[in-house]
C-alpha positions as CSV (number, residue, x, y, z in Angstrom):
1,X,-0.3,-4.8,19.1
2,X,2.3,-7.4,18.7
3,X,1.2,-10.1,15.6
4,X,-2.4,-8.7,15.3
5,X,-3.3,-8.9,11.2
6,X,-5.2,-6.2,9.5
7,X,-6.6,-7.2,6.2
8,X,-7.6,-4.5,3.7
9,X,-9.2,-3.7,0.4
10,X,-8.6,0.2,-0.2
11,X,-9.0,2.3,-3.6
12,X,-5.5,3.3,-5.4
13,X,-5.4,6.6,-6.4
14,X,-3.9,9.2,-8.5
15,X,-2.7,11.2,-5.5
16,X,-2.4,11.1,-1.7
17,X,-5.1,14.0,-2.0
18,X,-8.5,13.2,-0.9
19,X,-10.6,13.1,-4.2
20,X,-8.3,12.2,-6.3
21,X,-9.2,9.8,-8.7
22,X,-9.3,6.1,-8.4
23,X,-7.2,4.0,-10.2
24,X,-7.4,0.8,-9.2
25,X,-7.7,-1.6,-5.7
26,X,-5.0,-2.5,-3.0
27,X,-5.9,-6.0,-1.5
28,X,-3.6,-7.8,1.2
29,X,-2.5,-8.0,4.9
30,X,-0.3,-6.6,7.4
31,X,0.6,-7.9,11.3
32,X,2.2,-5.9,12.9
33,X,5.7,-7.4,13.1
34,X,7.8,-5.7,16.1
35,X,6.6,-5.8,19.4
36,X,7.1,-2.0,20.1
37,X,4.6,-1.5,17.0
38,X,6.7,0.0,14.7
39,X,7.0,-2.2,11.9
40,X,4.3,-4.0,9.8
41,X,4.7,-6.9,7.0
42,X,2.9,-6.3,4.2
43,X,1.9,-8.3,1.5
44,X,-0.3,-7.4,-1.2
45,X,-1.6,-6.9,-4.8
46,X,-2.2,-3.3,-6.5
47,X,-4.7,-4.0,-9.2
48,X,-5.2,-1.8,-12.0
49,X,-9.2,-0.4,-13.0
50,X,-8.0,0.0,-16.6
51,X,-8.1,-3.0,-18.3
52,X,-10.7,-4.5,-15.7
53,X,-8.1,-5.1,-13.3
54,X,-5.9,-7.6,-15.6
55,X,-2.9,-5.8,-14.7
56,X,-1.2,-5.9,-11.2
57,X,2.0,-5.8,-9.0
58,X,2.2,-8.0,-5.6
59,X,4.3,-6.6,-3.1
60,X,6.0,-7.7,0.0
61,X,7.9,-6.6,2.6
62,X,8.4,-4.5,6.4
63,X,6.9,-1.4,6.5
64,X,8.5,1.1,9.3
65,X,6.0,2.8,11.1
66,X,8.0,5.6,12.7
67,X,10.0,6.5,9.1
68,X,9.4,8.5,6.8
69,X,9.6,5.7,4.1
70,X,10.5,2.8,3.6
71,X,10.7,-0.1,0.5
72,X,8.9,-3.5,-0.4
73,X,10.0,-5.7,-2.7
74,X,7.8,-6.3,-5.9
75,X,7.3,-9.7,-6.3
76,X,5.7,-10.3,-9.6
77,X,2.9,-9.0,-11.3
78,X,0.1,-10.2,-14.1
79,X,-1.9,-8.7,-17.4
80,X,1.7,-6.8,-18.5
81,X,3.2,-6.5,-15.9
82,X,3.5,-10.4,-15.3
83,X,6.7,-11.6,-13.8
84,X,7.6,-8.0,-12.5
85,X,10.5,-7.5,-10.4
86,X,11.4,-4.3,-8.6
87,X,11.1,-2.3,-5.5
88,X,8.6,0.3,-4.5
89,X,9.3,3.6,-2.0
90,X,6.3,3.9,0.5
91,X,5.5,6.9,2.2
92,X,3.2,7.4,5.2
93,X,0.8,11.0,5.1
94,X,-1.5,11.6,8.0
95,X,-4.8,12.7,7.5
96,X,-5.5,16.0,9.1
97,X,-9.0,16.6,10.5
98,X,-9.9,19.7,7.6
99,X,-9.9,17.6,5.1
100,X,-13.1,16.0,6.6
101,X,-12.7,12.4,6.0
102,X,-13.9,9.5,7.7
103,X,-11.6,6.7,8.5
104,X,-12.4,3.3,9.8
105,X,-8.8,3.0,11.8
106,X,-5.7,4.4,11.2
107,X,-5.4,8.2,9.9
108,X,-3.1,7.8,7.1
109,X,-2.6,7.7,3.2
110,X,0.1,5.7,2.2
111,X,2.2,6.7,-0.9
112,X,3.6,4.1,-3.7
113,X,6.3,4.9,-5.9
114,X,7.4,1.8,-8.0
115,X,10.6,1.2,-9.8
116,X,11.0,-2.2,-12.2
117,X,13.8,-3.6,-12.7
C-alpha cells in the first residue's frame, strides 16, 4: 500500500537460516515507495552485539520488491566503523512453512552483504 511506513527492530544474524545466531539488531523504517508495491525506501542502522552495540552501519536506499536484489547506500557508521562509506547487496529469502516459524507480517529473511569503500 502506496506510502504506508513499517518500522522495525529485528535480530541480525549469522545466516538467513532460522537459528542462526544473533549478531546484533536492525532498527529503521520502510514506506513503501511505488504505488504498484514493488519498491520500499529503507533507512536504517545495523548495530553490532559485540562491543555492546558501539559499532554500526546506517543504510539508505530503494529496495525492489520483485528482484532478486538489489543495493543501499551505506551512509556512515559509529564505534569503528564511524564515517563508513560503501554499498551493501540485499537479497530477499521467503520463509517456507517447514521451517515452522512465526512471523508477525511479511514471510521473508532479508540477506546483507556489505562492501566499504
Amino acid at each position: 500500500m502506496f506510502g504506508t511506513m513499517t518500522v522495525f527492530d529485528d535480530e541480525l544474524t549469522e545466516g538467513h537460516e532460522l537459528g542462526s545466531g544473533m549478531v546484533g539488531k536492525a532498527q529503521g523504517f520502510y514506506i513503501a515507495s511505488s504505488v504498484d508495491g514493488t519498491s520500499q525506501v529503507m533507512a536504517f542502522t545495523a548495530k553490532f552485539e559485540e562491543n555492546g552495540y558501539v559499532d554500526s552501519f546506517s543504510f539508505f536506499g530503494v529496495h525492489g520488491t520483485q528482484v532478486s536484489e538489489s543495493q543501499l547506500a551505506i551512509i556512515g557508521g559509529t564505534g569503528k566503523y564511524v564515517n563508513a562509506e560503501g554499498f551493501a547487496i540485499i537479497k530477499t529469502f521467503p520463509v517456507t512453512n517447514d521451517q515452522q516459524h512465526h512471523t508477525d507480517g511479511l514471510e521473508t529473511f532479508l540477506q546483507l552483504t556489505a562492501y566499504l569503500a
